[in-house]
C-alpha positions as CSV (number, residue, x, y, z in Angstrom):
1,X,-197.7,78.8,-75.6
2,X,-200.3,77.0,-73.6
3,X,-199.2,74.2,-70.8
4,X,-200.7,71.2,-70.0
5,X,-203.1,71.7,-66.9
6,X,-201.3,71.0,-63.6
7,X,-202.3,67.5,-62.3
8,X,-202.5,68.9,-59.1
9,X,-205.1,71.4,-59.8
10,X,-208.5,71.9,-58.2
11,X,-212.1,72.6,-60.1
12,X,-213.0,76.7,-60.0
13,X,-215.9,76.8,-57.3
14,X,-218.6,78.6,-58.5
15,X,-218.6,82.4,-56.9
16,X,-221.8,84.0,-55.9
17,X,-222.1,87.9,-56.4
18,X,-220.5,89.7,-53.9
19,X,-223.2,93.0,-53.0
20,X,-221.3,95.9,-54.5
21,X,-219.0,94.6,-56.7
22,X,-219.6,95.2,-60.6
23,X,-217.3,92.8,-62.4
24,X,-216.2,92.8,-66.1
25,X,-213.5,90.9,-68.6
26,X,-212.6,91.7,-72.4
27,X,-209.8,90.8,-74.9
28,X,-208.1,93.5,-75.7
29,X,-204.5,92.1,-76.8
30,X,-202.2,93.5,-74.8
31,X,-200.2,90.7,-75.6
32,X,-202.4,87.6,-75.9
33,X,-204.3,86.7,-78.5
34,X,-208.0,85.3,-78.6
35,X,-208.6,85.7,-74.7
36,X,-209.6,88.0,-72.7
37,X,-206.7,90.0,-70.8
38,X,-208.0,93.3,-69.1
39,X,-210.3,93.1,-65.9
40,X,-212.2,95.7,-64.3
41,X,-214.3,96.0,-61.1
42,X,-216.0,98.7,-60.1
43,X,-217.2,99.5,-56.4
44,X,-219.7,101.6,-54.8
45,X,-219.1,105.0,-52.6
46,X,-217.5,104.7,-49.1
47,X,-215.8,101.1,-50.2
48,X,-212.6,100.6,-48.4
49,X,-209.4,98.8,-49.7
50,X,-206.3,97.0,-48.1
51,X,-203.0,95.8,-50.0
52,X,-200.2,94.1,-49.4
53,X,-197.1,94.2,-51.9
54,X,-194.0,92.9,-53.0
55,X,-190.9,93.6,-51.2
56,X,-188.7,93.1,-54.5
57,X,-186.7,96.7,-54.8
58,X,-187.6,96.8,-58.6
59,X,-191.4,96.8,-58.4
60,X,-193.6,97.7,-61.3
61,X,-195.3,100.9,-61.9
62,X,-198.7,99.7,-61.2
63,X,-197.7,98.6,-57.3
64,X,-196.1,102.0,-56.7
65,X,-199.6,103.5,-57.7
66,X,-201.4,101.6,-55.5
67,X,-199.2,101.5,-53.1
68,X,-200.2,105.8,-53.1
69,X,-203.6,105.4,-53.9
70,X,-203.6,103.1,-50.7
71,X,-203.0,105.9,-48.5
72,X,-206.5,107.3,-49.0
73,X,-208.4,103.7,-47.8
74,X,-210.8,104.4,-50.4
75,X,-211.4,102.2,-53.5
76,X,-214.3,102.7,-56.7
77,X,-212.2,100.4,-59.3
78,X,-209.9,98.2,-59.9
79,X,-208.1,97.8,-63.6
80,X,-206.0,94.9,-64.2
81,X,-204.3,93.7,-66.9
82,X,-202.5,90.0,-68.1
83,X,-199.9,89.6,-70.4
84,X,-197.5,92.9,-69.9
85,X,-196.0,93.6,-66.4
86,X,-195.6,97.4,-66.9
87,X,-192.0,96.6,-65.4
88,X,-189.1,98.7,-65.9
89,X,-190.9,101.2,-68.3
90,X,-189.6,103.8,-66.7
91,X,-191.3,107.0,-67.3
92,X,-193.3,105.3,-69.7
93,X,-194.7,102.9,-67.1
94,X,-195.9,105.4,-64.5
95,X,-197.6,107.3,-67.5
96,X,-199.4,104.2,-68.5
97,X,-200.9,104.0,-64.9
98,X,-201.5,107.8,-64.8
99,X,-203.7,107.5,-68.0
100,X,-205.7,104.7,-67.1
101,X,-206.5,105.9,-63.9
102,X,-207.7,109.0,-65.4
103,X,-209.7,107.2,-68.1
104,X,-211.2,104.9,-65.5
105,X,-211.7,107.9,-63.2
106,X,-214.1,109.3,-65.3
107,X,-216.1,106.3,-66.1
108,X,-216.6,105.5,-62.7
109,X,-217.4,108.8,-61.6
110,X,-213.9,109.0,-58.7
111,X,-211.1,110.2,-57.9
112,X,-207.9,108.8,-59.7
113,X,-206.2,107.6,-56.3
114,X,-209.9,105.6,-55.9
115,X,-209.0,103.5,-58.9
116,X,-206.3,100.9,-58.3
117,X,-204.1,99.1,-61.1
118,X,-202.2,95.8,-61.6
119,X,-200.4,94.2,-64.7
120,X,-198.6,91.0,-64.7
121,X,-196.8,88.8,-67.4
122,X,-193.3,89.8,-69.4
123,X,-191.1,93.1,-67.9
124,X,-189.7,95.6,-69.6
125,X,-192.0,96.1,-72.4
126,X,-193.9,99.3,-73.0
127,X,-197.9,98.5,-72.0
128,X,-199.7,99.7,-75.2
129,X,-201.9,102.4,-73.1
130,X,-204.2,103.8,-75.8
131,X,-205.0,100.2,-76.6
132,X,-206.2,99.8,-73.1
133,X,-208.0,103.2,-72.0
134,X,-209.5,103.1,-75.3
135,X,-211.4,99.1,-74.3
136,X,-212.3,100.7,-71.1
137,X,-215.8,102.6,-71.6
138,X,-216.9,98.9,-73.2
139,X,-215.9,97.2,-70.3
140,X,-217.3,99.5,-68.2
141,X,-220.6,100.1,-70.1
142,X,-221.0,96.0,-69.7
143,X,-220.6,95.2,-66.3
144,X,-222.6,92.4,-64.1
145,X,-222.4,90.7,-60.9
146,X,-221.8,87.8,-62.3
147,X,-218.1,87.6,-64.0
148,X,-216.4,86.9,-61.1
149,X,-215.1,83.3,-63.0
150,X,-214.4,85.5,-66.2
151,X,-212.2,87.4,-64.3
152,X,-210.4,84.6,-62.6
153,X,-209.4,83.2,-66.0
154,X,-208.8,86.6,-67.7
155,X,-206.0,87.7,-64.7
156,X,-203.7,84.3,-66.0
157,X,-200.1,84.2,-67.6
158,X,-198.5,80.8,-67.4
159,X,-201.3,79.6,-64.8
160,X,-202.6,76.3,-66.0
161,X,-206.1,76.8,-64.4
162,X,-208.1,79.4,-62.6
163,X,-207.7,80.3,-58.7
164,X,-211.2,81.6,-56.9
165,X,-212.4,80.7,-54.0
166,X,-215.3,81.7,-51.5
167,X,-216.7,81.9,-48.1
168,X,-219.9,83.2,-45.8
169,X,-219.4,84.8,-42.5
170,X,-221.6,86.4,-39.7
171,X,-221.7,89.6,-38.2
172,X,-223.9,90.4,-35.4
173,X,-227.2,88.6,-37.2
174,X,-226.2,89.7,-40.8
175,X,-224.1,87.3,-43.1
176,X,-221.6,88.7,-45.5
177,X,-219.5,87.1,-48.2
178,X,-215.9,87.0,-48.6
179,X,-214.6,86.1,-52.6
180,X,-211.3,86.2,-54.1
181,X,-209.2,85.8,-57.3
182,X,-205.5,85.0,-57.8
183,X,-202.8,84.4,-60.4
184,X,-199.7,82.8,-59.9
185,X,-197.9,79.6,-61.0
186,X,-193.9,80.9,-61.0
187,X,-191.6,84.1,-59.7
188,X,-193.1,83.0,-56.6
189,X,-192.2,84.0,-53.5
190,X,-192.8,84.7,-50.2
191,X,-193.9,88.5,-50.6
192,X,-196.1,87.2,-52.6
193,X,-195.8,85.3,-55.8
194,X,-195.6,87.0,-59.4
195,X,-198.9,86.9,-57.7
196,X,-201.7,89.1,-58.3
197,X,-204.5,88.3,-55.7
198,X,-208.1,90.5,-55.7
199,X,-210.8,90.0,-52.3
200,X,-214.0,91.8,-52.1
201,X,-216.9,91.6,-49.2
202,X,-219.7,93.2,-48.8
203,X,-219.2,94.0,-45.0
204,X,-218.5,97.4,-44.1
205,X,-215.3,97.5,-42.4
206,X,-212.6,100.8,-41.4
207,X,-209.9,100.7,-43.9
208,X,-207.1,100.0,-41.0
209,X,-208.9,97.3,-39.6
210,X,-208.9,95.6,-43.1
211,X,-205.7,96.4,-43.5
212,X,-204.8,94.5,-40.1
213,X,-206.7,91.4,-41.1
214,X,-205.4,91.3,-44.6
215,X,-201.7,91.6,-43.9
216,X,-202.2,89.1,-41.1
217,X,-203.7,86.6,-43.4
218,X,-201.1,87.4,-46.1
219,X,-198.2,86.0,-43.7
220,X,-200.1,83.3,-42.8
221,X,-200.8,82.1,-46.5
222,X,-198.9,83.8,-49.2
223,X,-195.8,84.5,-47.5
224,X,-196.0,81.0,-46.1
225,X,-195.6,79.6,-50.0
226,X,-192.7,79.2,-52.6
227,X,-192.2,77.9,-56.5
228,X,-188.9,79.0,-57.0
229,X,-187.5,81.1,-54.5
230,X,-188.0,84.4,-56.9
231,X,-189.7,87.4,-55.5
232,X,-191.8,89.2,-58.3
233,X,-192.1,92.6,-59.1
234,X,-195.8,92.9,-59.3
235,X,-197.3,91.1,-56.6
236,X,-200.4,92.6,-55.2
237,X,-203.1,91.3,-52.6
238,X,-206.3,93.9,-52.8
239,X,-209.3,93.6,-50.6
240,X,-212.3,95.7,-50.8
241,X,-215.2,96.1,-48.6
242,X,-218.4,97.7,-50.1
243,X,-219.9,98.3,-46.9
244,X,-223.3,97.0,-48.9
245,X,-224.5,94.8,-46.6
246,X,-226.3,95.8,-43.2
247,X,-224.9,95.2,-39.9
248,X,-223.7,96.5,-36.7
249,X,-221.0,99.0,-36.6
250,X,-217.7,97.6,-36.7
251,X,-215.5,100.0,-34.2
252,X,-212.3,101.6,-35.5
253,X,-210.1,99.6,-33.6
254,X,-212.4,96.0,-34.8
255,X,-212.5,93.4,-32.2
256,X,-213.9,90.7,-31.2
257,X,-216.9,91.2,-33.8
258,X,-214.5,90.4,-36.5
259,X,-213.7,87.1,-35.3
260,X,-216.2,85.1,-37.9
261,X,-215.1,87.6,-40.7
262,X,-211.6,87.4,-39.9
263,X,-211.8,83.5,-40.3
264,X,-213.6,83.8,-43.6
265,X,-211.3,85.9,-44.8
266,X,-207.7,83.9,-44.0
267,X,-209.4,81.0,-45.3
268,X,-209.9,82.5,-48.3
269,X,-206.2,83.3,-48.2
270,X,-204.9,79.9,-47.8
271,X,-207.0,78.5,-50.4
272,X,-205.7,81.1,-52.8
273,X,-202.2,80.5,-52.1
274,X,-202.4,77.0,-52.1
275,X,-203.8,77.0,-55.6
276,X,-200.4,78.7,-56.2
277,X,-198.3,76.4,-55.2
278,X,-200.6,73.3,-56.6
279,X,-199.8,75.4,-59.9
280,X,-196.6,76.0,-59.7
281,X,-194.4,75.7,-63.0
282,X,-193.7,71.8,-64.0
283,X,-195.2,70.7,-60.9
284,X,-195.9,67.6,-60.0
285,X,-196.4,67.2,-56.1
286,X,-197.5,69.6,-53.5
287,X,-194.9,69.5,-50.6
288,X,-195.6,71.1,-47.2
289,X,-193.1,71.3,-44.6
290,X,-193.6,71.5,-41.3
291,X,-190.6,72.6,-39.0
292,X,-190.6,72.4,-34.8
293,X,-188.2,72.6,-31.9
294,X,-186.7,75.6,-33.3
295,X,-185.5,78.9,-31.3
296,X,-188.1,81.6,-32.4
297,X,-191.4,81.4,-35.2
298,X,-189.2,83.5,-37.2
299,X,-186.4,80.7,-36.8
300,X,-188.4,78.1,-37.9
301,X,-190.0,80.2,-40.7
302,X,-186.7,80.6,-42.0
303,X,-185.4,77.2,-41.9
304,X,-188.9,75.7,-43.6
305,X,-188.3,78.0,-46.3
306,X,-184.4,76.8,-47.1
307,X,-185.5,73.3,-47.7
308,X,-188.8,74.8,-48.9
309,X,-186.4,77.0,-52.0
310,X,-183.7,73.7,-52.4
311,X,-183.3,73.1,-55.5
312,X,-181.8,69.8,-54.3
313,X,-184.5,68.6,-51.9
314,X,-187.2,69.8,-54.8
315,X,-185.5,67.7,-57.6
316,X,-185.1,65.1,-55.2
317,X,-189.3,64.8,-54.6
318,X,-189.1,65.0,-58.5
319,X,-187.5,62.1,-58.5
320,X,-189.0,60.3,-55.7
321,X,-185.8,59.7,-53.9
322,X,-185.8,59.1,-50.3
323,X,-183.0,61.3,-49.9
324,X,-182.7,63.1,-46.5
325,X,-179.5,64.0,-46.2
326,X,-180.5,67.4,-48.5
327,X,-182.8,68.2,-46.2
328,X,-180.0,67.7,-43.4
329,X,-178.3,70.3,-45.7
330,X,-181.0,72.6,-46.5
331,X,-181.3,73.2,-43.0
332,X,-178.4,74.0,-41.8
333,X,-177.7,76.5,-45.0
334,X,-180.4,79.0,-43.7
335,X,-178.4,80.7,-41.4
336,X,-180.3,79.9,-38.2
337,X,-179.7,78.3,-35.1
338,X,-179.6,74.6,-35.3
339,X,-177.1,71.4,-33.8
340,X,-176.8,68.9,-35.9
341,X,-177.2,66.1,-33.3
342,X,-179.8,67.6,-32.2
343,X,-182.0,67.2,-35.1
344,X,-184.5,65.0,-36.7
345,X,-185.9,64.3,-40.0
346,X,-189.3,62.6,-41.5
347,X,-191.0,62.2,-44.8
348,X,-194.8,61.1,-44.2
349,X,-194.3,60.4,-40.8
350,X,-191.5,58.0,-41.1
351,X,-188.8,59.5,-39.0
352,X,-185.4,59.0,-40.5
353,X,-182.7,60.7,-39.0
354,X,-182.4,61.4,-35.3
355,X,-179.6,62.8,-33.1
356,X,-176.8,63.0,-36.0
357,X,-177.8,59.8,-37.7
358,X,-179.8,57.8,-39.7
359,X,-182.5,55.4,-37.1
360,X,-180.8,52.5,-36.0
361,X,-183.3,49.8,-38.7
362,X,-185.2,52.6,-40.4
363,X,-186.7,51.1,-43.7
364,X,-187.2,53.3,-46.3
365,X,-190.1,51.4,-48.3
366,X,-193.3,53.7,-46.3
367,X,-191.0,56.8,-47.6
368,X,-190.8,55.6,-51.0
369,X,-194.5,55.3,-51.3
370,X,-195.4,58.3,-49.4
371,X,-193.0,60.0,-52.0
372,X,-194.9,58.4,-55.4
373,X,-197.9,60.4,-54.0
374,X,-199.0,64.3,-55.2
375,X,-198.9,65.3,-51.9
376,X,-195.4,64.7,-50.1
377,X,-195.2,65.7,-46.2
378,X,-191.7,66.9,-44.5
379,X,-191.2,67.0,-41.1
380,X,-188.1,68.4,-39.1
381,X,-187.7,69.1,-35.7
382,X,-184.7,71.4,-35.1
383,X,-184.2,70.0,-31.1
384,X,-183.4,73.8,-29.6
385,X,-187.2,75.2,-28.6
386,X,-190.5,75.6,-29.4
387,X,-190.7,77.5,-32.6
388,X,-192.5,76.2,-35.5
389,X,-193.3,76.8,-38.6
390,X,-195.4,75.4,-42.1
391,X,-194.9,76.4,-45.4
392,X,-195.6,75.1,-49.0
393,X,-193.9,74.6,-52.0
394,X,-193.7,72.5,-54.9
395,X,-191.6,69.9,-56.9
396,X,-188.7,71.2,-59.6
397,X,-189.1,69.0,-62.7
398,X,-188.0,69.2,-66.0
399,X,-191.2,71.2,-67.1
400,X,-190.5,73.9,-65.0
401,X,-187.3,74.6,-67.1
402,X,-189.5,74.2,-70.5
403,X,-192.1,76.8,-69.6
404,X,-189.6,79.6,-68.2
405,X,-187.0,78.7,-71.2
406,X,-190.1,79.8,-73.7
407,X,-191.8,82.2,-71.7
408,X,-191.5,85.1,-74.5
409,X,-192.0,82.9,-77.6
């Protein structure tokens, strides 16, 4: 069942080759029919990897594997497929991802721990395996430089457009490229949304220095955005580095070479998982929230993400009702420290509520037309400190329920 395209999404930017990285789509039917739904990339020798996961306690098959294959800090491949989480499959699951690492193994000429995996779409459903190592020597056999848009569209489930993104950075006097995929529109959470999420570069960088950067960027971006409050049990963030390019020797322990690459690398991030939340289910308006004056980061992190996951606040933005008193409430359900006549509230920079009440002649009319907008801006400032916080999210309307209601018909 197809959706209409979100109105808040953005066009696909067109990705340049990233030195290295052989990329490939086909339709296989894993579940889908008439689309291609199994991705492969393939990576030269000495190509490191970095992942972040899920924290959900019932992760899928595919993110335990990689979560072991991680451990070596090598990468040749990558195998992903749409349409069939690989969730609660038990034995069956872990098989599945044993076999196709195997089969991909051998085409690419690795290791099985250098191959990593990734499924997304419905759980508990046994991942027709034979149907999938059996597409892979085709796949493999037509691989380009080029597919990197293929790909983006082929990792979808309920997305209503593709998520890529792209940037150039310098190290020393050589520039390198930074690209990335995602998937994700809802189970989105911070750990990452039912969020599948693939970067490759051609720099040559140590496998724990990637690993630094990327799990750094990941708080900033992904685990700074929310849908529906619902952690997934597949989410993956993968970045490779192919070492292709020329350029001076990155230390083990990085530094201040990085800086350039390091930028170009969160901002491909944020872009990613702001395409997320743009395309989250049913949505109509992007909301960030901004939260100061709180005790720690953490604090404020915390609070942002209550009124972030309201249902209440998010129905409210649905509706375009100027209501801050949810917001009041949101923030003091999330269990941090907070005074309630300490605290103030704004929606597009028209403050509301300070010190325990409403502002003494506050007109609501600039609200009201911030809030017809797609993009709606909260503000709250807890009174205690200096923490602060932003995170994302999106409106709750009536679509989302549609789409999640018919997800397996």
């Amino acid at each position: 069942m197809s959706h209409p395209v979100s109105p808040l999404a953005l066009p696909m930017p067109d990705l340049a080759p990233v030195p290295g990285v052989l990329v490939g789509t086909a339709e296989v039917g894993i579940r889908y029919k008439s689309r291609e739904d199994v991705t492969m990339m393939a990576f030269p020798a000495g190509t490191t990897v970095a992942g972040v996961f899920t924290k959900n306690r019932c992760p899928g098959a595919p993110v335990d594997w990689c979560r072991g294959a991680l451990k070596g800090g090598k990468a040749r491949a990558l195998v992903v497929t749409a349409g069939n989480s690989n969730v609660f499959t038990g034995k069956a699951g872990r098989e599945t991802c044993a076999q196709t690492a195997a089969a991909m193994a051998k085409l690419a000429g690795c290791k099985a721990n250098e191959v990593f995996l990734a499924s997304t779409g419905v759980i508990g459903e046994r991942l027709p395996t034979e149907k999938l190592t059996g597409a892979l020597p085709g796949i493999h056999a037509a691989l380009t430089e080029k597919d990197w848009n293929g790909a983006a569209r082929a990792i979808m489930t309920t997305d209503t457009f593709p998520k890529a993104a792209t940037r150039t950075a310098r190290i020393g006097d050589a520039t390198v490229t930074v690209c990335g995929i995602a998937k994700g529109s809802g189970m989105i959470a911070p750990d990452m949304a039912t969020m599948l999420c693939f970067l490759a570069t051609d720099a040559k960088i140590p496998a724990a220095v990637l690993q630094g950067i990327l799990k750094k960027g990941s708080d900033r971006s992904f685990n700074c955005v929310t849908v529906d409050s619902d952690t997934s049990t597949s989410d993956t963030v993968l970045l490779f580095a192919t070492g292709t390019t020329k350029h001076p020797r990155v230390p083990a322990a990085g530094g201040p070479m990085l800086k350039d690459f390091t930028r170009a690398v969160h901002e491909v991030l944020m872009d990613l998982a702001l395409m997320v939340a743009r395309d989250g289910e049913g949505a109509q308006k992007l909301i960030q929230i901004d939260v100061t004056g709180a005790v720690s980061a953490k604090s404020a992190h915390r609070i942002a993400m209550s009124i972030a996951n309201s249902p209440l606040v998010k129905t409210a933005i649905a509706g375009e009702d100027a209501n801050w008193g949810r917001i009041v409430m949101a923030v003091g359900k999330a269990g941090e420290p907070a005074d309630r006549d300490k605290l103030s509230v704004a929606v597009g920079g028209t403050w509301m509520a300070r010190e325990g009440g409403v502002i003494p002649g506050y007109d609501e009319t600039p609200v009201v037309a911030h809030m017809k907008g797609r993009e709606v801006e909260i503000q709250v400032d807890i009174g205690l400190g200096r923490g602060k916080a932003r995170v994302w999210t999106c409106d709750l309307t009536h679509g989302y329920i549609d789409i999640n209601g018919s997800y397996r018909s």
